[in-house]
Backbone bond lengths (Angstrom), bond angles and torsions (degrees), N, CA, C in turn:
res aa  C-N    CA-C-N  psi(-1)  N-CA   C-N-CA  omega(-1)  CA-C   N-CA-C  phi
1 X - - - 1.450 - - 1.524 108.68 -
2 X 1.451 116.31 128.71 1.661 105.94 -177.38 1.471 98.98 -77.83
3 X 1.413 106.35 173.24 1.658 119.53 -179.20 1.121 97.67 -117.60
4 X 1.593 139.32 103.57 1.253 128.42 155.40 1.344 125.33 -103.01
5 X 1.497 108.53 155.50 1.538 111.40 -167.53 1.986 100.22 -134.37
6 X 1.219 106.28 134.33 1.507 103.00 -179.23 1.428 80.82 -104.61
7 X 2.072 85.84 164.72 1.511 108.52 -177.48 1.372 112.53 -163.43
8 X 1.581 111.32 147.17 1.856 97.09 -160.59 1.735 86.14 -109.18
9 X 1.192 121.25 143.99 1.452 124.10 164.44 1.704 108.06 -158.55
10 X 1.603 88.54 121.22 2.008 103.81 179.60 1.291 78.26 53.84
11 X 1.265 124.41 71.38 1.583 134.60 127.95 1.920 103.07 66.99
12 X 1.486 125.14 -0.74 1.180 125.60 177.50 1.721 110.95 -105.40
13 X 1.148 124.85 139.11 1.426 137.63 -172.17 1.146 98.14 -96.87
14 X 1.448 134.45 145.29 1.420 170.67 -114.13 1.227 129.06 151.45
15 X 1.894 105.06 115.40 1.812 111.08 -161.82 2.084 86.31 -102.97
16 X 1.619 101.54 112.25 1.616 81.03 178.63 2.152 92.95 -94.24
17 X 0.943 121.58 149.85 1.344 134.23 -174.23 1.448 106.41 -138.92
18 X 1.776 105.44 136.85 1.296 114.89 -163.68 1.620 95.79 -138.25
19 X 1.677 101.55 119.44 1.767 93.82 -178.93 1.561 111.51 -76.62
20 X 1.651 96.63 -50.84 1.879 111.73 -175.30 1.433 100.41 -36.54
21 X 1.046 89.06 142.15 1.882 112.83 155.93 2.131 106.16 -67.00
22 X 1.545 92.06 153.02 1.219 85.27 -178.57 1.403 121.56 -67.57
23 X 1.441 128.38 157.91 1.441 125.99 -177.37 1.750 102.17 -110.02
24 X 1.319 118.73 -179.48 1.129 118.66 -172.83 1.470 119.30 -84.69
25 X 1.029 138.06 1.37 1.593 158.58 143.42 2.105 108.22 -51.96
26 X 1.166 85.50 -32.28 1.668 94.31 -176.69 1.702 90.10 -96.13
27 X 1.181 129.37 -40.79 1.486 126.77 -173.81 1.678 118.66 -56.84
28 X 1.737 98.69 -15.21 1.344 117.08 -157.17 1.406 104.26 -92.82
29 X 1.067 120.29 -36.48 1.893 155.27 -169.79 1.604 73.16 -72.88
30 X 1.674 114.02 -102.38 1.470 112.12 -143.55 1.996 123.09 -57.41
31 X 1.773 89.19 -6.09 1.346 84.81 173.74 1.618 111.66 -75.95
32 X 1.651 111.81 -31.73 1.257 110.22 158.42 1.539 119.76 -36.89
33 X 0.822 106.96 -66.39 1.577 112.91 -162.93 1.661 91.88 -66.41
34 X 1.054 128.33 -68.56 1.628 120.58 165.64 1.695 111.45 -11.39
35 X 0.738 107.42 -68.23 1.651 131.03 -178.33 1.266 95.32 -30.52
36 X 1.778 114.48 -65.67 1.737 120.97 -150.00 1.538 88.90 -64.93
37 X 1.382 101.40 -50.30 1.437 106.44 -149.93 1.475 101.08 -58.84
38 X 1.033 145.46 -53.47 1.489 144.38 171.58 1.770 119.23 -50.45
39 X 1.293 107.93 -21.78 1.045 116.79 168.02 1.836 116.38 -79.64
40 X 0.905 88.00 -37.80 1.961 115.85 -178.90 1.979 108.77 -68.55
41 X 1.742 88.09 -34.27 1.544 71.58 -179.97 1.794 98.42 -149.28
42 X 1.675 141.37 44.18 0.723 155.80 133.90 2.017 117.74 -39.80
43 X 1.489 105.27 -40.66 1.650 79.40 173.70 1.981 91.14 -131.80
44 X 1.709 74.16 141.45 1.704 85.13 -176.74 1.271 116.23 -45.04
45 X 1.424 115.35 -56.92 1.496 142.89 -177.68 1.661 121.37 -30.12
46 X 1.593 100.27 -29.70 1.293 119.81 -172.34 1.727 108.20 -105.89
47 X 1.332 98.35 129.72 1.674 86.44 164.06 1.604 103.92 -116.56
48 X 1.509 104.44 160.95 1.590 121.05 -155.19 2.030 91.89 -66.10
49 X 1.249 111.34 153.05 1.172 112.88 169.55 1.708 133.93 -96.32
50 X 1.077 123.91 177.68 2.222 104.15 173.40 1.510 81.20 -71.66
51 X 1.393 150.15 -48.67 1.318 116.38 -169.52 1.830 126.21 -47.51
52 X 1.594 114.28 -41.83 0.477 128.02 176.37 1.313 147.94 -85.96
53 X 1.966 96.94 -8.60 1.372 110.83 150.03 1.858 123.21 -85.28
54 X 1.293 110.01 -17.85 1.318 113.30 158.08 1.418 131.18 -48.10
55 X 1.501 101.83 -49.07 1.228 110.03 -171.20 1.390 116.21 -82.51
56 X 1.625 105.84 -14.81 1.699 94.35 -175.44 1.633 98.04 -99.86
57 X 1.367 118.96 -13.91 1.993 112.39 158.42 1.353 106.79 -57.29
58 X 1.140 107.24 -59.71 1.737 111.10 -178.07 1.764 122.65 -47.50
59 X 1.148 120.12 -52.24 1.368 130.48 173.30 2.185 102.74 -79.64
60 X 1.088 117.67 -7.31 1.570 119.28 142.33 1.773 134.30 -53.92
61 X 1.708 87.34 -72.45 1.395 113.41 166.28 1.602 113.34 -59.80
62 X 0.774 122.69 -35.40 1.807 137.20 165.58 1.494 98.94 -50.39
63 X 1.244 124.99 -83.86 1.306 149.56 172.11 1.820 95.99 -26.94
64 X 1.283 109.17 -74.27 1.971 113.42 -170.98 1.413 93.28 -37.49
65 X 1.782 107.57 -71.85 1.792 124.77 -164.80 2.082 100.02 -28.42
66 X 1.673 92.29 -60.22 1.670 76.54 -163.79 1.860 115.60 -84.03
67 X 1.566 95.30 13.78 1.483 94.53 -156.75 1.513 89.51 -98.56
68 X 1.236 134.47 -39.64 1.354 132.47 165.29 1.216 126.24 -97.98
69 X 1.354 127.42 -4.14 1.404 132.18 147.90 1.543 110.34 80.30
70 X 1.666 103.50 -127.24 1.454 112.58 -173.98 1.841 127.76 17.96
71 X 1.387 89.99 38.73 1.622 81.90 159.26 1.921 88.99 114.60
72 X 1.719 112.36 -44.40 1.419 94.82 170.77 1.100 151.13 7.89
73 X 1.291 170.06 61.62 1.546 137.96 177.42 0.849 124.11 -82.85
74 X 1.312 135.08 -178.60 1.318 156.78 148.59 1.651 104.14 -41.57
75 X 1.027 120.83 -59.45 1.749 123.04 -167.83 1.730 108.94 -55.04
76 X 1.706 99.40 -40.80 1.187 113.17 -165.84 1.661 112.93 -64.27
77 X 1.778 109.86 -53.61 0.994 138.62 158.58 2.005 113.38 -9.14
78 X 1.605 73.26 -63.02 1.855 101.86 -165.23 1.714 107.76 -53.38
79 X 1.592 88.95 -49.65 1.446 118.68 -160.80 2.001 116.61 -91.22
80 X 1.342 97.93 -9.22 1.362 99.07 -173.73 1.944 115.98 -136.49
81 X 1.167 95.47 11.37 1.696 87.13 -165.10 1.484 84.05 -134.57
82 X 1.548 104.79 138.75 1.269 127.33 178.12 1.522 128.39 -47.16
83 X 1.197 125.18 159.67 1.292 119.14 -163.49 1.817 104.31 -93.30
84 X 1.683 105.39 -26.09 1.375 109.43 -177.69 2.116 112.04 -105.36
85 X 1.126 91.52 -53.65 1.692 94.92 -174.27 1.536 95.55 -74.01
86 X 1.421 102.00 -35.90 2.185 88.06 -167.08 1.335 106.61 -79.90
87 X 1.087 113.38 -27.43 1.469 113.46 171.74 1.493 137.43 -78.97
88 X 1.410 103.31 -8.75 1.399 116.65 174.24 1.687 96.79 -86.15
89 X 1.178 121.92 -47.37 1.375 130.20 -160.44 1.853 96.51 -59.97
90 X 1.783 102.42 -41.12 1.674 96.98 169.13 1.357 145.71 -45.88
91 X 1.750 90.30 -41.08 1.426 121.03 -175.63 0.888 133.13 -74.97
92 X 2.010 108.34 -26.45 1.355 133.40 139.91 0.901 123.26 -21.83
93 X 1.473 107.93 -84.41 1.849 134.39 -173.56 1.987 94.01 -50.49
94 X 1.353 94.47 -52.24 1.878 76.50 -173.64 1.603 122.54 -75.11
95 X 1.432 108.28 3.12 1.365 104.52 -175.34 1.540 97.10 -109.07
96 X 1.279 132.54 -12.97 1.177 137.80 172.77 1.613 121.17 -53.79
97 X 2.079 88.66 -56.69 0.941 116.56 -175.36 1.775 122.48 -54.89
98 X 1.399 108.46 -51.82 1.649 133.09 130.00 1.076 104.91 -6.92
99 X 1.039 146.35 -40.49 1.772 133.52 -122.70 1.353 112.26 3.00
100 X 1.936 95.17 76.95 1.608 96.81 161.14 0.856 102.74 -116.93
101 X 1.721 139.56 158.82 0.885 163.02 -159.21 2.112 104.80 -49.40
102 X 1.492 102.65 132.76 1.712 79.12 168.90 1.181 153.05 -102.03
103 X 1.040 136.60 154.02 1.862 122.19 -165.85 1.446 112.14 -50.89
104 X 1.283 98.98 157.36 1.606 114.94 -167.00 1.582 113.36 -48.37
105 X 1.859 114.85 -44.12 0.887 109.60 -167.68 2.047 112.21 -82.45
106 X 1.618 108.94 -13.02 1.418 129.49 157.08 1.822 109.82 -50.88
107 X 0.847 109.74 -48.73 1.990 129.49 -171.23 1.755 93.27 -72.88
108 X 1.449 126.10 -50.66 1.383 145.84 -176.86 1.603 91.47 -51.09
109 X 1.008 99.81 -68.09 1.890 101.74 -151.02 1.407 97.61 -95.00
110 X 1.352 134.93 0.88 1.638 124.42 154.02 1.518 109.90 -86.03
111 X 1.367 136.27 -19.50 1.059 142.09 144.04 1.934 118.41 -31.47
112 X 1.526 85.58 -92.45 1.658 88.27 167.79 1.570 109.36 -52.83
113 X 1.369 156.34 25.71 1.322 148.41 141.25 1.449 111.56 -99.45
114 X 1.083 122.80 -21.72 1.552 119.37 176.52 0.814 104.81 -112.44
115 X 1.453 137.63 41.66 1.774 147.89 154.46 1.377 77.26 -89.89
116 X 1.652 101.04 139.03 1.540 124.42 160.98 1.805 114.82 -53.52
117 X 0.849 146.26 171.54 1.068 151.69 -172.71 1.533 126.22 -106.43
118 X 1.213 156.26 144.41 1.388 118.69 -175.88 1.837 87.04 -135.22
């Protein structure tokens, strides 16, 4: 399944698309972000802070930059990809990457691909 991620930069839109499966350089990223997030929400009592919502966008956008590459960054990431569709498409790739289970609409459209063909 490719992973694509749109992105707005100098006002032009950009589909970056990634066929490979993730490699272990990408395994390294989402354990980061794994990390925050358990840190972020490990005790009920606490709610996550702007420090701590910074840092887990940032180690996201980190994650997109090296996860789709070609020129990507981090800044761009930050600065150009949506807060709902671009960010789901992230959360994807890092939960994929995880091998966690995949979102509904991931489960949807591997369905319709392993329908026989007629």
């Amino acid at each position: 399944m490719p992973y694509k991620l749109k992105v707005k930069t100098d006002g032009k839109e950009t589909i970056y698309e990634r066929k490979e499966a993730p490699m272990l350089e990408n395994l390294l990223d989402a354990l980061k972000v794994q990390r925050q997030e358990i840190v972020m929400y490990s005790d009920p009592k606490k709610f996550p802070t702007d420090k701590d919502n910074e840092r887990l966008l940032s180690l996201r956008a980190e994650f997109a930059a090296n996860f789709w590459k070609n020129g990507l960054t981090k800044k761009d990431v930050l600065s150009g990809v949506t807060a709902i569709e671009g960010l789901t498409s992230i959360v994807n790739a890092i939960n994929e990457t995880l091998g966690s289970p995949l979102s509904e609409d991931d489960l949807e459209e591997k369905k319709d691909n392993e329908k026989p063909k007629k």
